[in-house]
SERO-4910 file (N, C-alpha, C, O; in steps of 0.05 Angstrom, whole numbers):
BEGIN
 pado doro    nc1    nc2    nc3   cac1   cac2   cac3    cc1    cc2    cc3    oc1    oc2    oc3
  Unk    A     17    -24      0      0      0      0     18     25      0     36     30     16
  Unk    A     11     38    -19     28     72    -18     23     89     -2     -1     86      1
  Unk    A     28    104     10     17    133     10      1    143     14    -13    149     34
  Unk    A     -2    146    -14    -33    160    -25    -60    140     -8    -79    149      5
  Unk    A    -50    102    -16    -71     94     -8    -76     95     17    -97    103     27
  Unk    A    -54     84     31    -50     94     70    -72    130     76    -91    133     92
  Unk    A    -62    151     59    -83    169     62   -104    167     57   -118    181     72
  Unk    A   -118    154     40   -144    151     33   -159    130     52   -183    134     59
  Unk    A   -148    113     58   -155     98     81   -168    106    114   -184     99    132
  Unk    A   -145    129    105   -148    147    139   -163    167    135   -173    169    157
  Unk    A   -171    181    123   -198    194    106   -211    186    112   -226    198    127
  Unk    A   -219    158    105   -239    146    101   -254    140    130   -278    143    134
  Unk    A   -239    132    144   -236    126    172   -251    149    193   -270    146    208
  Unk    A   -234    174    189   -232    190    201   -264    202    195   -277    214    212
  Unk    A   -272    199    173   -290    219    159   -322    201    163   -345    210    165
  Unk    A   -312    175    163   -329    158    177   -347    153    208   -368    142    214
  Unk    A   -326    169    224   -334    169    247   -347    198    247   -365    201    264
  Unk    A   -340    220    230   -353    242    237   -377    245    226   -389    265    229
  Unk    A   -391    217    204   -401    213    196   -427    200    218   -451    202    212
  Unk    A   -420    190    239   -436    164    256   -441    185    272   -461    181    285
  Unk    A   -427    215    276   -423    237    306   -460    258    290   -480    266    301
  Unk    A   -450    258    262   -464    272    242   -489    268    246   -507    285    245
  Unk    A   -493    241    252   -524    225    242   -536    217    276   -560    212    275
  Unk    A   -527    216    298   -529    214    311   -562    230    310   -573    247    295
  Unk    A   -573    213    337   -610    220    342   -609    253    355   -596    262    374
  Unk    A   -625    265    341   -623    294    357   -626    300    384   -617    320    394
  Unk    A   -640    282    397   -640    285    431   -614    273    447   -611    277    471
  Unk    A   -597    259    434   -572    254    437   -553    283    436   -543    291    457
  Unk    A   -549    296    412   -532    307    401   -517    334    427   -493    334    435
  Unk    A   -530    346    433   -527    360    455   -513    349    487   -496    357    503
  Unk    A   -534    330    485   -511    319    521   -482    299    513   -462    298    528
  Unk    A   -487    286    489   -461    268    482   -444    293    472   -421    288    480
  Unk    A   -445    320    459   -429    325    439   -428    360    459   -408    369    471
  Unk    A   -448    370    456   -446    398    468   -450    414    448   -436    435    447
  Unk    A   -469    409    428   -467    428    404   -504    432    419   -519    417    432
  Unk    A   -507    449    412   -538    465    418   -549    474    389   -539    494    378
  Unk    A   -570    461    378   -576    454    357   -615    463    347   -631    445    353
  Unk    A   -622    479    339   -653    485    331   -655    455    314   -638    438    312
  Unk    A   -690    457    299   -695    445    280   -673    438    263   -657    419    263
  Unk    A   -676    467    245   -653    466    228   -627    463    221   -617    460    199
  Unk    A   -613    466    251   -585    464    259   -587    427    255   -571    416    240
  Unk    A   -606    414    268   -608    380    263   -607    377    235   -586    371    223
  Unk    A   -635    380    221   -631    382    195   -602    376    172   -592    359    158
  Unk    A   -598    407    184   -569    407    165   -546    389    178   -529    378    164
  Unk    A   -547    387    200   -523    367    204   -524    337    201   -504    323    202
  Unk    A   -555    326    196   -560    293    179   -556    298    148   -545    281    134
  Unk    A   -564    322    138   -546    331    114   -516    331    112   -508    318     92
  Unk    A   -500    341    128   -476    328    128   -459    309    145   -435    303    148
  Unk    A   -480    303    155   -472    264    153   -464    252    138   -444    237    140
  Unk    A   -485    255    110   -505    240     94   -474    239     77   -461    218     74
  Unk    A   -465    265     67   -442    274     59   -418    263     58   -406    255     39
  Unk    A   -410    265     93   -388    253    107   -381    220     98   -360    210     91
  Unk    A   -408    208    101   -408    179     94   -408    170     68   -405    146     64
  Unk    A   -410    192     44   -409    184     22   -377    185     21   -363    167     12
  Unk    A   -365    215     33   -343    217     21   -326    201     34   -307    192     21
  Unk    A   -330    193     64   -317    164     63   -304    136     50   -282    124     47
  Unk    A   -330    134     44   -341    114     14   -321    119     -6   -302    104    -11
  Unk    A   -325    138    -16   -307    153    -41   -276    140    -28   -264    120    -38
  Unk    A   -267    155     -7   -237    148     -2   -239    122      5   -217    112      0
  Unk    A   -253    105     14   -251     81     16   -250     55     -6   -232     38     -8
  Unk    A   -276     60    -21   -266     56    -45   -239     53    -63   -227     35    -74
  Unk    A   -237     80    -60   -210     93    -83   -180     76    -68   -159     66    -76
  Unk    A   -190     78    -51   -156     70    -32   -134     45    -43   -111     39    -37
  Unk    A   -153     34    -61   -124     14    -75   -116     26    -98    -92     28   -103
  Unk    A   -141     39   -120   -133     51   -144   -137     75   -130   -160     82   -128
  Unk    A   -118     91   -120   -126    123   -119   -122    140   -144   -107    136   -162
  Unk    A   -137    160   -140   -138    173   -170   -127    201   -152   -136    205   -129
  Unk    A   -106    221   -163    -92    238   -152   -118    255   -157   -131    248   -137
  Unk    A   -134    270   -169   -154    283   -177   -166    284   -145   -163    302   -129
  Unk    A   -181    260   -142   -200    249   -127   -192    261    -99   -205    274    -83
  Unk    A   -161    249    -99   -150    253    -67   -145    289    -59   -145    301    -37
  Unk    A   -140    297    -82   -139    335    -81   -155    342    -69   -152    357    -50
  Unk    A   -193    328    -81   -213    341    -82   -218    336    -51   -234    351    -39
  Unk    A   -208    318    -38   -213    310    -16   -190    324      8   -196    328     31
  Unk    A   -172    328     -2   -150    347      8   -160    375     14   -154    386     36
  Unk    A   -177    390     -7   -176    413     -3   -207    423      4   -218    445      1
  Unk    A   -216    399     14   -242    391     32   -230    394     57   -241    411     70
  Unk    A   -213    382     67   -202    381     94   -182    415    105   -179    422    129
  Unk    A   -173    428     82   -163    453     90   -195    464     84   -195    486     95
  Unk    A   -212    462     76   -232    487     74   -253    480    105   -268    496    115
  Unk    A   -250    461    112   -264    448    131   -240    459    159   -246    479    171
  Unk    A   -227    451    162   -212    467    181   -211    496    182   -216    507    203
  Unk    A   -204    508    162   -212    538    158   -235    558    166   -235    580    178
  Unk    A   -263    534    149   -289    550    157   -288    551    191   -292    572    203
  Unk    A   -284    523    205   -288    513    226   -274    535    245   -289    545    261
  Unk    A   -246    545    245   -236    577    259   -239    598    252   -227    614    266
  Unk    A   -255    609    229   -263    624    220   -298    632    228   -307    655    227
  Unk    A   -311    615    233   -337    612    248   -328    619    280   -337    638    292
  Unk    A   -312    602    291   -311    602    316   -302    635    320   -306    644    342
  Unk    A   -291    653    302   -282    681    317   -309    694    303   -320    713    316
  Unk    A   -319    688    285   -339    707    274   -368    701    300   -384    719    305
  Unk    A   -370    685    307   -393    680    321   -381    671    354   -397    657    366
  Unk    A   -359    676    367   -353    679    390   -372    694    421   -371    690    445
  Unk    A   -387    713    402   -402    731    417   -425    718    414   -439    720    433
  Unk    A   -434    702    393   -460    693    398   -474    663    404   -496    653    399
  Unk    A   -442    652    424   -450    630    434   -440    611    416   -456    592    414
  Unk    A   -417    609    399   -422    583    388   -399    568    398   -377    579    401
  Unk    A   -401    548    401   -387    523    410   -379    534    450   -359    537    465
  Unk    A   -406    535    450   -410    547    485   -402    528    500   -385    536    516
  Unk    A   -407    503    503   -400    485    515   -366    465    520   -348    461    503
  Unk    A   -368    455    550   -340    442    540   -327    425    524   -303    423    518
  Unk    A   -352    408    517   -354    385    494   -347    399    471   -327    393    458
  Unk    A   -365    419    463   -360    434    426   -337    446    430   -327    452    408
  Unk    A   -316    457    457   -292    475    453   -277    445    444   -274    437    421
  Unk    A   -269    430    467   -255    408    458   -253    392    425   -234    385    411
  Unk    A   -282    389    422   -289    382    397   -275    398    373   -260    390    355
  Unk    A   -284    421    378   -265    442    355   -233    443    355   -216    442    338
  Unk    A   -233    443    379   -195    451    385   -188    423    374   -167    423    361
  Unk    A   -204    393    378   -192    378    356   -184    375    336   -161    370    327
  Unk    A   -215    381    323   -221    386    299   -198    400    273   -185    390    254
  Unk    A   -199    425    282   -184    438    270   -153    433    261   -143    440    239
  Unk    A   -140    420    283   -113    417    275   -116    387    259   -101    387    240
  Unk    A   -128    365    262   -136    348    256   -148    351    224   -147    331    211
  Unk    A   -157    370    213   -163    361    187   -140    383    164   -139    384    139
  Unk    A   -127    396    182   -104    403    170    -78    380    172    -57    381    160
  Unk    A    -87    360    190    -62    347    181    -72    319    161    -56    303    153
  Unk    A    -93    319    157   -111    302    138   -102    317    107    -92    311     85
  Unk    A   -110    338    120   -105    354     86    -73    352     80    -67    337     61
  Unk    A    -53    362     92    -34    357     95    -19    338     87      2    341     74
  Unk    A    -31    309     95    -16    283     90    -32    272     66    -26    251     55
  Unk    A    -55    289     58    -67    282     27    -44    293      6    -40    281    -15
  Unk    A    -28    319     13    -18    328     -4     14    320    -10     28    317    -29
  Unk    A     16    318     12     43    301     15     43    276     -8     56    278    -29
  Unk    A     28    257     -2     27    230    -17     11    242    -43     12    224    -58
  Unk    A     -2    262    -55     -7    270    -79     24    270    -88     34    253   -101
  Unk    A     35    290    -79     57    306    -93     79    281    -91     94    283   -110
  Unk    A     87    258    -75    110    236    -77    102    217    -93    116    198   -100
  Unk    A     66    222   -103     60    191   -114     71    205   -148     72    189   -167
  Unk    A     77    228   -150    100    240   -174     87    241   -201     93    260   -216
  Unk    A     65    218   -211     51    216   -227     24    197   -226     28    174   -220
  Unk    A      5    202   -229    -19    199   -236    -18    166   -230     -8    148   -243
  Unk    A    -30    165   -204    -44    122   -195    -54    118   -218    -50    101   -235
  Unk    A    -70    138   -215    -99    113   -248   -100    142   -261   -115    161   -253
  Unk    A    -82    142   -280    -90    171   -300   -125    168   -314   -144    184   -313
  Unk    A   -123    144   -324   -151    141   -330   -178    129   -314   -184    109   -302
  Unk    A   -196    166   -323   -215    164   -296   -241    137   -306   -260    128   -292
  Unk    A   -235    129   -329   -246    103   -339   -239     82   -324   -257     65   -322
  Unk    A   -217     77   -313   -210     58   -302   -218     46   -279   -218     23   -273
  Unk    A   -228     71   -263   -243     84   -235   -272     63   -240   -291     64   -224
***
């Protein structure tokens, strides 16, 4: 196993469980996790569950034939996802978000954690030197 596939594996993994945290029952979500959540705040987060577990799939899948394309798109998922994620936390500081000790912890994970996802996607992009499966036919 390369690299690339060892990253896609751990993607897969990783993105899996935030996937099971995602979908979790809404009268759960609050005392297990500490996120304080309306209708819609539920809503949208079984929406990206739904997401999480595909893109799992995707890197799980891909992880013997990885397609460098694939693993980017999933790379620069994990820096935009860390980004939004400290970029929310200062824009909305004043209005309560991630109030609890569960969502601080959760975040302060979070964040360095999908920069080093993104990180070790790009690494094994850029050493795998040329193209796993150039052809997306092959996929």
């Amino acid at each position: 196993m390369n690299r690339l596939s060892r990253a896609l594996a751990l993607v897969a993994v990783v993105e899996a469980a935030y996937a099971v945290v995602a979908l979790t029952p809404p009268g759960l979500v609050e005392p297990l996790y500490g996120f304080r959540l309306d209708a819609d705040g539920h809503w949208t987060l079984k929406l990206l569950g739904v997401s999480l577990a595909v893109q799992a799939a995707i890197a799980w899948l891909l992880r013997r034939q990885p397609h460098r394309g694939i693993a980017g798109a999933l790379a620069a998922y994990q820096f935009g996802s860390a980004t939004v994620d400290w970029m929310m936390w200062l824009a909305l500081r004043d209005d309560g978000i991630f109030a609890t000790t569960q969502a601080k912890v959760a975040i302060v994970a979070a964040i360095p954690s999908h920069y080093l996802l993104g990180s070790l996607l790009t690494v094994a992009i850029v050493t795998a030197g040329r193209p796993v499966t150039g052809d997306v036919r092959a996929l």
